[in-house]
N, C-alpha and C positions, 0 to 999 in steps of 0.2 A: 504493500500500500504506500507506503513513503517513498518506496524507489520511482512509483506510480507519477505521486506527488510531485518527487523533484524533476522528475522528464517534464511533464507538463510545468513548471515553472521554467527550465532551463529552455524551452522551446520561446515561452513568451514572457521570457525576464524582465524587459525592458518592462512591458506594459502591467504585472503585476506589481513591481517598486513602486512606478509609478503611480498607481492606483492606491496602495498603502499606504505610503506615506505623505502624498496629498489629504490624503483621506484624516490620517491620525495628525497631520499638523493643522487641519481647519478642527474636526473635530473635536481637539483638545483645547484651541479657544471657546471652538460651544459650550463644551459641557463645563469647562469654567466659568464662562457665563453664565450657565443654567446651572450651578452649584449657587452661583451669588443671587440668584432669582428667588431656586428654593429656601434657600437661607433665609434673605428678606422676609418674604409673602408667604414662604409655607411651611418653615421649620418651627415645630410646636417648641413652647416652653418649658423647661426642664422643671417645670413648677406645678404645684394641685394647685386646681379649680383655677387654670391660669385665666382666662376669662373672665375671673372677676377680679383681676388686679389691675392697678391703676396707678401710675407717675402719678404725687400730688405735686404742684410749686408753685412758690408765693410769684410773684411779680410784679412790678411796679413800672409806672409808665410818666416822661415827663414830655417837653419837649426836645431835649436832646436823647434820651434815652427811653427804651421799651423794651422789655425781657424781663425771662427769668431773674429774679433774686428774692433769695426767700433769709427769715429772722427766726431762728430757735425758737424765740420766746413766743413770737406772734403763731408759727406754727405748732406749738405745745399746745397754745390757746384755743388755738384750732382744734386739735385733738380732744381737749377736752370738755370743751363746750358742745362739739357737732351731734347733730343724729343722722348722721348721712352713713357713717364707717362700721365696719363692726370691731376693723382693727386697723392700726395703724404704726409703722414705724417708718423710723428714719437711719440716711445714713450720709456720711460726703468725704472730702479730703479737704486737709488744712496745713500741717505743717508737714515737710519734708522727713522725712528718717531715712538714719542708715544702723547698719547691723556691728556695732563696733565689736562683735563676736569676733569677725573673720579681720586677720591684719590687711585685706583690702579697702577695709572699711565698707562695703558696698550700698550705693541706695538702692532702699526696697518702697515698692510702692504700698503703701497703707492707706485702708481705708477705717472710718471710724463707723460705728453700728450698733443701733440701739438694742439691747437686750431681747429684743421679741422679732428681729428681724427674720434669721433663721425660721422661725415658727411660722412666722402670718406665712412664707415662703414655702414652707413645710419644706424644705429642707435638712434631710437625715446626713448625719458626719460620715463620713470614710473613717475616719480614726478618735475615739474617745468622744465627747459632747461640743457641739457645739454654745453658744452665751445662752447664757437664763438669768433666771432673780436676782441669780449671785453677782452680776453684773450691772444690777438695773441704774439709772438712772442715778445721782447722788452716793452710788457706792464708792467708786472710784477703784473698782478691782482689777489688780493688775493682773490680765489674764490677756491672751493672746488667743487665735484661731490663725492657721497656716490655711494662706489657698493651695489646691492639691499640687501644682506645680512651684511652688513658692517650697514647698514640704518636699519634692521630689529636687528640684536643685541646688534648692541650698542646705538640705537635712539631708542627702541621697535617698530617701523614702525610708528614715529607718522607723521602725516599725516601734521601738522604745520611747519614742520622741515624745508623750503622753505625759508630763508631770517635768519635764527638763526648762531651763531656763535661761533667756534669749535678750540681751545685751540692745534696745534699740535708743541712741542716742546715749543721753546719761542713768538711764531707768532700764533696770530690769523688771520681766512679764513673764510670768508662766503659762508656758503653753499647754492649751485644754482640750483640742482638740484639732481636726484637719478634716476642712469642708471635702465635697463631690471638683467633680475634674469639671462640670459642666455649666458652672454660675455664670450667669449673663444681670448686667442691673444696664438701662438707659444714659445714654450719656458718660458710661465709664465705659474703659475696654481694659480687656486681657485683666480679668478680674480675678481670674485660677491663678494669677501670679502675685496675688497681694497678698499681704499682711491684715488680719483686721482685728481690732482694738475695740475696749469698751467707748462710748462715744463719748463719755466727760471724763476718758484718761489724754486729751492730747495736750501738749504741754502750753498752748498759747491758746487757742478756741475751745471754751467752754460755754456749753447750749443754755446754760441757766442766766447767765449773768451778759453773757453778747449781747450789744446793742444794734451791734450792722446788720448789713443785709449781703450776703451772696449767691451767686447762682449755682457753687456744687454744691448747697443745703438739698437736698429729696427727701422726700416722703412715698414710702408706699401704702397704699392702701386699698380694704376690702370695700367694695358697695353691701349696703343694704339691698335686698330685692325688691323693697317698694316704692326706694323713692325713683321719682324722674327728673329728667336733665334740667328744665326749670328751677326745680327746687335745691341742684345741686349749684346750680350757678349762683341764683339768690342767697343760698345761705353761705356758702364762700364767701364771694361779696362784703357780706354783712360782720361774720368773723373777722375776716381780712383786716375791716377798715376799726368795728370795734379793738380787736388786739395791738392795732399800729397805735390806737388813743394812748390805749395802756401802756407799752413798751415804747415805743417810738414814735412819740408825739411828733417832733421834731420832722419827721421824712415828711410828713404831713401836707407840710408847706408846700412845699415842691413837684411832691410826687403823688400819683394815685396808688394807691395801693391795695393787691387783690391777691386772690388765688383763682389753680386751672388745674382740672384734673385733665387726664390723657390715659388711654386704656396703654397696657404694657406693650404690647406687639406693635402699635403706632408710634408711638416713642422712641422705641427699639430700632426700629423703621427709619423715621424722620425724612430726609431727603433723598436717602439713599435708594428710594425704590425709583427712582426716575434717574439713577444713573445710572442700575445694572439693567435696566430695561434697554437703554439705550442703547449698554454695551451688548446686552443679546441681540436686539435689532440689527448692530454692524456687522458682528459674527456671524448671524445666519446669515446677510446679504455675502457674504464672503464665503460664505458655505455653498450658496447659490450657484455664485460664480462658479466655482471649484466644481461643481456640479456639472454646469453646463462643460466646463472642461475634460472631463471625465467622461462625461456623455458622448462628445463630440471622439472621444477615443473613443467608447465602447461603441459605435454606428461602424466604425470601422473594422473593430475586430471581429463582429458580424457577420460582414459583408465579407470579410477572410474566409469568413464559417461557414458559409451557406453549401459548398460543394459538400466538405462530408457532413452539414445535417443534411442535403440534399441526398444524401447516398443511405445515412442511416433510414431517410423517413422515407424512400425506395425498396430497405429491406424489411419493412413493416413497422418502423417505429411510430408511436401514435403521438399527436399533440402532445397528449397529458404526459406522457414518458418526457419527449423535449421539453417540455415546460419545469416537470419536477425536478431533473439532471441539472437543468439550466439555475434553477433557482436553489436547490441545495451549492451545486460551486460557489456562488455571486455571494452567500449568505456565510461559507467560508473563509470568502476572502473579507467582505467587510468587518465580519464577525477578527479579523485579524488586527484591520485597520483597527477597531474600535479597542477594543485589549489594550494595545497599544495606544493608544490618545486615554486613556483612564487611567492608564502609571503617568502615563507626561503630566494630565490633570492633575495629581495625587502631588505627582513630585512641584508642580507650577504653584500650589495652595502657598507655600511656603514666600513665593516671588508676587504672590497676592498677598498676602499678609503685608509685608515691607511695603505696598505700592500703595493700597486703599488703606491704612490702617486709620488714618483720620478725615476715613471719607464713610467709610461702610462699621455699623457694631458689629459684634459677635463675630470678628474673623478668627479669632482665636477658638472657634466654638466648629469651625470650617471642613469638613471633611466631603466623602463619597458617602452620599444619601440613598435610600433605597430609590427617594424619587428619581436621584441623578439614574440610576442603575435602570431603572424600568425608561427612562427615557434614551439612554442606550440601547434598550433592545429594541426600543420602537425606532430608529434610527436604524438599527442591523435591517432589518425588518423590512423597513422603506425603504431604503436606499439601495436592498438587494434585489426587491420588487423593482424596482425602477428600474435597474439593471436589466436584469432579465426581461421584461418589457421592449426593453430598447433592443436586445439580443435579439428576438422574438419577433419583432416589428416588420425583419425584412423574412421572415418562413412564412412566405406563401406560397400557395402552390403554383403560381405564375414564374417567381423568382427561380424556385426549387428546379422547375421542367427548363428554365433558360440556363441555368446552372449546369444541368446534367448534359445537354446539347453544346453549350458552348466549352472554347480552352479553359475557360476558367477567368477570361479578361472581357466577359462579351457585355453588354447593355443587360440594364435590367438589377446591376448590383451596387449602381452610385450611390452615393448621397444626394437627394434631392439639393438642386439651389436654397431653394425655397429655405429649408429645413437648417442647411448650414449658413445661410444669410440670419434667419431667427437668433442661431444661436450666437451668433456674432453679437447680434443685436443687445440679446437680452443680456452679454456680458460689458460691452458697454454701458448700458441701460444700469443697472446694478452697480459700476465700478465708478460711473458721474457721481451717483447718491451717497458714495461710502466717501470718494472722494472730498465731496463738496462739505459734507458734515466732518470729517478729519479734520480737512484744512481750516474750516472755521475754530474745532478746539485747538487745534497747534497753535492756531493767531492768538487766542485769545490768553491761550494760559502760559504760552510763552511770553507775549507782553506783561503778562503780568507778576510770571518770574522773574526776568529778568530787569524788572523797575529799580532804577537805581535807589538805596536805600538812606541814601543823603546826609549820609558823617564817612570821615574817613576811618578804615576798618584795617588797613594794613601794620600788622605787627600790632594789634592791641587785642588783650587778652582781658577776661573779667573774673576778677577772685572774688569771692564772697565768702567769709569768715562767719560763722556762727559762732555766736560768745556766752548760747544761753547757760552755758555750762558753769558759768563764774558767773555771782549771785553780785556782788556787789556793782553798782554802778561806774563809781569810781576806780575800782580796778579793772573797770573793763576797760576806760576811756583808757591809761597808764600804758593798759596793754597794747592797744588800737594804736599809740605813737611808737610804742616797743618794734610794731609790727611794721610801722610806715618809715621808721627808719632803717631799719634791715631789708627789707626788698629795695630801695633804694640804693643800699649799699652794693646790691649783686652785678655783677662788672654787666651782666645781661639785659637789666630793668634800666633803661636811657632818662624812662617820665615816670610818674604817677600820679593820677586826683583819685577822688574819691565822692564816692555817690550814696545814699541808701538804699537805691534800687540799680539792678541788671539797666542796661541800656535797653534790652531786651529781655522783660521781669517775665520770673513764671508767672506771677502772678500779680494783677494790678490793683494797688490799694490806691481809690479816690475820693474826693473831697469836693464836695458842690462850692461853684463859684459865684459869686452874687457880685451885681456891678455896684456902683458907688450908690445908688439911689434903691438899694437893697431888693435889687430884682434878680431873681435867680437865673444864670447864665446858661451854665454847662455844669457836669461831671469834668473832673479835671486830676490827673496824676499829678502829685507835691513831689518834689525828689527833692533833699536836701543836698549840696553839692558842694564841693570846694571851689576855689576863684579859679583855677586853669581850667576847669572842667571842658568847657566850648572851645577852647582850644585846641583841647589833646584830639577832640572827636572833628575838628576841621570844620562844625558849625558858624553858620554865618551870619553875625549880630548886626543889628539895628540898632541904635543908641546906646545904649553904654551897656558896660559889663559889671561886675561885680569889684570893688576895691579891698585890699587887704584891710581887717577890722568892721567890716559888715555882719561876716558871720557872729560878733559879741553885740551887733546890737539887738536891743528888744522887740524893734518893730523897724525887720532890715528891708531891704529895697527889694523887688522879685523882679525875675524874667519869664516870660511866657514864651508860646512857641507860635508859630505863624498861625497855626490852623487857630489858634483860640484866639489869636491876634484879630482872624477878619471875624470871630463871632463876636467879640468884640466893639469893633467897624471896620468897615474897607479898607479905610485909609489907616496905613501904620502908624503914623506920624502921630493919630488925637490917639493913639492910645499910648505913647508915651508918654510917661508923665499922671498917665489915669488913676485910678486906686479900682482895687477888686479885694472881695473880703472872703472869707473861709466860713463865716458863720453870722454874717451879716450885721457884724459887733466891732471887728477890730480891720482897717484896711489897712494894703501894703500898696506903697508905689509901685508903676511899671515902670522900670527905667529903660527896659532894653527887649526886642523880642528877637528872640534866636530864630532860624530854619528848621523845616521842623523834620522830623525823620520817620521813614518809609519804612513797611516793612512786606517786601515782595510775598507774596503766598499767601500773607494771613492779614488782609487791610483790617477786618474789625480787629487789630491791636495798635492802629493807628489813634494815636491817644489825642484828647487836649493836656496840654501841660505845664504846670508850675514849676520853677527852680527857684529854689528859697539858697543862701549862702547859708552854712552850716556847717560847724565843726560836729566832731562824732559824737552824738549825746548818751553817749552809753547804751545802746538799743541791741537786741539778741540780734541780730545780724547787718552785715554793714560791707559795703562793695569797696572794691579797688581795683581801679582803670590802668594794666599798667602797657604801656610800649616797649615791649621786646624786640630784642635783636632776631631772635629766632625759639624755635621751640622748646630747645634743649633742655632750658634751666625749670620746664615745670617739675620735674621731679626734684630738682632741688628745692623750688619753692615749696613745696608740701614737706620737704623734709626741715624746711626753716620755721613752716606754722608751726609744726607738731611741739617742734626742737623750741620755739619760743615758750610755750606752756601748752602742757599735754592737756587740758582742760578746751583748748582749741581744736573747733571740727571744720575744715573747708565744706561748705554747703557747693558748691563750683568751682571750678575752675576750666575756662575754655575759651578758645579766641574767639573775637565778634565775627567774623568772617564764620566762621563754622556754625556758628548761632544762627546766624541771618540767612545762612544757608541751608540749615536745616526745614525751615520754616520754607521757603522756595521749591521745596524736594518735592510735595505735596501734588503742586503746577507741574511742575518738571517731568514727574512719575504720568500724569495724565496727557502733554504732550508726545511721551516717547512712547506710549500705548498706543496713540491716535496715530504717531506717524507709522507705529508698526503695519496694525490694521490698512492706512492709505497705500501703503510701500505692498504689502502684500497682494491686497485688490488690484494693484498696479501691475503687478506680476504676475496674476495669474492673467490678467488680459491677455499681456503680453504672450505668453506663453496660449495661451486660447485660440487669440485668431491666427498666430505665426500657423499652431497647428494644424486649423481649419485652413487657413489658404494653400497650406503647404499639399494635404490632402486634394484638394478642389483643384489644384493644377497640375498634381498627377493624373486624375482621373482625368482632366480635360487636353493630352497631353496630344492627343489624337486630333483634336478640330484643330490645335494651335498649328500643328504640323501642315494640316490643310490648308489653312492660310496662308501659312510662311512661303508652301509650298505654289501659291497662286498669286506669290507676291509682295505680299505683305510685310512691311519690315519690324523688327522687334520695339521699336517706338511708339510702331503705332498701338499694336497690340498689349503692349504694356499700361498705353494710356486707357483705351477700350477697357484691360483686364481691372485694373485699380476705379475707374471712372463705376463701373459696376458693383466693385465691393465697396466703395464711397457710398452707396447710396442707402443699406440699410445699417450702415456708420451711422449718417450723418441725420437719419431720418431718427434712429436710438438715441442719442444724443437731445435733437431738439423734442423729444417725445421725454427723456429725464430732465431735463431743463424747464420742460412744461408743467410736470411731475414736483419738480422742486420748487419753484414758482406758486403752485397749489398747497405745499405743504407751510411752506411759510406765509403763505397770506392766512393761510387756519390758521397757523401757531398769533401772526399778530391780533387775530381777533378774539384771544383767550384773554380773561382778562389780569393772568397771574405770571405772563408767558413775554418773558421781554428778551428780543432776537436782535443782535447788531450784524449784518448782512453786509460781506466786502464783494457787491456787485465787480469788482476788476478783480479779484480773488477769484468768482466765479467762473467771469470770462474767459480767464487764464484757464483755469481747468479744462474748461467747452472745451477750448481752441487746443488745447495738450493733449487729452483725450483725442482729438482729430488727427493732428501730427503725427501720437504716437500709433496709431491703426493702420495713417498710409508710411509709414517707414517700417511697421510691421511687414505688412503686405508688400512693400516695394523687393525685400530681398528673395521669400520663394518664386517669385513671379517675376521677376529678372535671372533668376538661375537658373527657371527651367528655358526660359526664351532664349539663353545664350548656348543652348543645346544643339546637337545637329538637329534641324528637321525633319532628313530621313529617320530617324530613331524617335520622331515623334510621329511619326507615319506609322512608323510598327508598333507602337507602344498596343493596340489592338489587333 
């Protein structure tokens, strides 16, 4: 049977590779796509009565700002006043931690979570229990839960790990237990890899006594089955605004304040189902293509086949025999293909993770689903049917009896015109639309990565020192000079200022700004900074800078940034000089407004911003801007924090350039998917019509000969040959042009749906798409014409 096997592949090698792994390199973007499809829309949740679970979050809405941010205390209030719930927890992330167990020090990602969270989730542990009473609220117990891969990499999965005890920051936790491999929450990812904490063990946010508002506060919570959506809205609402009275009066002023439930699976969801849709949509157009390429081989290998089916269905073979032969091989071999695009899938989940991670949740949740699986065989299935169809097409008994009479070169065995004009057609047709929507994301998300980010970034690195470890204020400040003098001293460190925050913060702490006539402005970031600060960064000032001895006064001069400059007013000039206040009590002059800075991939971290002059006021963490020579000296640097006082943790250290670039990767990751995708549709054109014309003037090798042979010279006929395959080119073309035209006047008349359309972008496509079909077409159809004649004479 094998030897069977390999004869019959060795005979038509060429065209079985080719079929396989066309096959298994389109199919294995499908079914990744259709892995992120099922994931979004149809992957159930690892949770009882998931259905009744629900994203709670506060939100507040002003003139400059609208979104999520929810308050502890307002949503406690919530909890315990509503009749909407029957349970409710929460959970979020706040400070930073590393594991000072391992001498890498490593950071772990932690989340914080209320006692009952586990429960309302019904979530059973893998290893020992996970939080209860012992944890509740006001206990402050120091107990820990490992996510299951958090337990498998940094525990190796030991199985003892139940009652041992884990070093995070300056506090040790004992670990109680170790969650399922399968946790998924809204708005966090790769959650099997966290750490999670009782929720009023974190060392700076505590839910009882916080007055702010942030947006990774969540709530989860169960419905009642009686009430409905009116009721759920109104009594939100009404909570919301009574709780903000109580707690935070003060947001009042400014803000509206509410809450918004969201069912789990929608949350989960968010935007992301209209990207992988998208992405299935270009895949199967690519699948199409690929198809019709495939197809346009199998017509041919057919039309090879027809003498001995003609000879077997002569010595009594029936339809049903040719049919079932025909469609068991086809179903082998795709059945090969697909095998094969399921490992690539499997092994590509990995290069999806890295690529969508802050586009799509639960990739870390990512596998081969049953649905993926059953849609593979519906794929073998079809696409063998298809085959054998196409095998099948030309067994007629017309073909069969011309077959058996003629050499085996007679009429009766072409490929229709008609037939391989279609297929041209429709591969055209197909490659404008993949094209045309590619190049639009390439435009859009390369403009937008590569926007320049408007400080100078070369050789500047960002240290950030955690101090919360030393209790006193004043020895932290003693430290903080300890520390600015010794990295200064390193023959590698050329500059240094200093900041409170990252140039580029994980996270942004703001402050409402109110103009002189106490009208609330904007949200706005304070950084406290030193006087070179705008310098080191290459920022470009307006009016004056900061002078030495600002930072000791009580009420020192501030700088703003352009963008808060024009909410301000237009004109730069009247807000020099202006006053803007923090709390509508005490104002500071504007003496100076800096340019403001970019940050490519992630605009919503495009801030308004304050810079106050300020020496270190003793605060648990605190930045240092330095310009290095090169990279060499970070491991010395870390070996200087430590060496200064062991009581010192670097919370960072990395250059801005890799910062800013990180945040770029995002864009960047989604233009070199789209160019792939365009680049591929492009090639298999290519490779489509080359083949179809290639075929089409063999078979036509016999009238050309005619001609040449009556006269005709190879000019002319080449212009004839090309002028004819121009025509269902060019008619495909203006028929997806017509197609794309139609879809973007639906898309602008949605009214959630906003399209920027680079009609000379387009053009250019049309017009390339054309080119590249007649320089296809121009080299089989000039090689066969630069042939003898007489050997096109006999070709029949």
């Amino acid at each position: 049977m094998l030897k069977v096997a390999y004869n019959t592949f060795k005979r038509a090698k060429q065209y079985y590779l080719t079929t396989v792994f066309t096959l298994a390199l389109t199919l294995c973007m499908v079914l990744s796509a259709f892995s992120l499809v099922d994931l979004v829309f149809f992957s159930p949740l690892p949770y009882q009565q998931s259905d009744n679970l629900y994203l709670l979050e506060g939100t507040v809405n002003s003139k400059s700002y609208s979104g999520p941010a929810s308050n502890s205390k307002v949503m406690s209030y919530i909890e315990n006043e509503n009749t909407l719930f029957t349970d409710m927890a929460t959970y979020h992330k706040w400070t930073s931690y590393k594991l000072l167990d391992r001498p890498t020090r490593p950071a772990v990602d932690v989340i914080l979570a209320s006692n009952n969270l586990f429960d309302l989730l019904g979530v059973k542990p893998e290893l020992g229990r996970l939080f209860n009473n012992t944890e509740a609220l006001g206990s402050k117990h120091m107990s820990v839960v490992l996510g299951y891969r958090a337990w498998q990499e940094l525990f190796q999965g030991r199985g003892d790990i139940i009652g041992q005890k884990i070093q995070l920051n300056q506090r040790r936790f004992t670990i109680v237990g170790v969650a399922t491999d399968n946790l998924v929450l809204p708005h966090y990812k790769n959650i099997n890899d966290a750490i999670w904490l009782p929720i009023d063990v974190d060392e700076v946010f505590d839910p009882k006594t916080a007055n702010g508002f942030m947006g990774a506060y969540k709530s989860v919570v169960r419905l009642k089955s009686t009430v409905s959506e009116s009721a759920i809205t109104q009594q939100l609402s009404d909570l919301s605004l009574k709780g903000a009275q109580l707690y935070a009066p003060n947001i009042l002023k400014d803000f509206t304040v509410n809450a918004r439930i969201t069912t789990f699976s929608e949350a989960l969801k968010g935007d992301s189902g209209k990207i992988v849709l998208m992405l299935l949509l270009g895949v199967c157009l690519l699948l199409i293509i690929a198809l019709i390429n495939l197809s346009s081989m199998q017509l041919a290998k057919a039309i090879t086949r027809i003498k001995p089916i003609a000879i077997s269905f002569a010595f009594g073979a029936s339809t049903k025999q040719l049919i079932v032969e025909t469609l068991k091989h086809n179903l082998l071999l795709i059945s090969i293909a697909v095998i094969l695009a399921l490992t690539l899938t499997q092994i590509g989940f990995m290069v999806i993770q890295s690529l969508a991670a802050n586009a799509i949740q639960r990739l870390d949740t990512l596998s081969l689903s049953i649905n993926t699986l059953l849609f593979s065989t519906f794929l073998i299935v079809t696409i063998a049917a298809l085959y054998s169809f196409i095998e099948l097409s030309v067994v007629k008994e017309k073909n069969l009896i011309s077959s058996l009479q003629s050499s085996g070169k007679g009429t009766g065995k072409q490929m229709s015109s008609a037939t391989s004009h279609l297929l041209v057609g429709l591969q055209i047709l197909f490659s404008f639309l993949v094209l045309t929507a590619a190049s639009h994301v390439v435009l859009v998300t390369l403009s937008e990565a590569l926007r320049d980010n408007g400080i100078n970034t070369k050789g500047k690195y960002s240290l950030t020192i955690n101090y919360s470890n030393i209790d006193k204020s004043n020895e932290r400040i003693n430290i903080h000079k300890a520390v600015i003098q010794q990295l200064l001293n390193l023959n590698n460190v050329s500059s240094l200022a200093t900041s409170s925050e990252q140039r580029l913060p994980d996270t942004v702490n703001v402050n409402q700004i109110y103009d002189e006539a106490g009208q609330y402005i904007a949200q706005a970031r304070n950084s406290l900074v030193s006087n070179n600060y705008f310098a080191e960064l290459d920022l470009k000032l307006t009016g004056k800078g900061f002078n030495k001895g600002d930072e000791k006064l009580k009420n020192p001069p501030i700088v703003v940034n352009q963008r808060l400059a024009d909410m301000l007013d237009k004109n730069t000039q009247n807000v020099l000089n202006s006053k803007v206040s923090f709390d509508s009590k005490t104002f500071y002059s504007i003496v100076g407004v800096v340019s403001n800075t970019y940050v490519p991939g992630r605009p919503e971290s495009e801030n308004f911003e304050v810079f106050t002059p300020k020496d270190f006021p003793g605060w648990s963490q605190y930045t240092y801007l330095l310009t290095m020579k090169d990279s060499a000296s970070i491991s010395q640097i870390q070996q200087l924090i430590y060496g200064i006082d062991k009581r010192l943790d670097i919370h960072s250290l990395a250059s801005l350039t890799t910062q800013f670039d990180e945040q770029r990767q995002r864009h960047l990751n989604a233009a070199w998917l789209a160019i792939v995708l365009a680049s591929t549709s492009l090639l298999m054109v290519c490779i489509g019509i080359n083949g179809i014309v290639n075929y089409l003037i063999k078979v036509r090798k016999y009238s050309l000969g005619v001609k040449l042979a009556m006269g005709a010279d190879n000019l002319r006929l080449l212009k004839e040959s090309l002028l004819e395959l121009m025509q269902p080119i060019t008619m495909s073309l203006v028929l997806a042009f017509s197609l794309a035209f139609l879809i973007i006047g639906y898309c602008f008349s949605l009214p959630n749906v906003t399209l920027t359309i680079n009609w000379w972008l387009t053009l250019s496509i049309w017009l390339g798409l054309l080119t590249m079909a007649v320089i296809t077409s121009f080299f089989p159809i000039n090689k066969t014409l630069r042939q003898d004649p007489i050997k096109a004479l006999r070709n029949e």
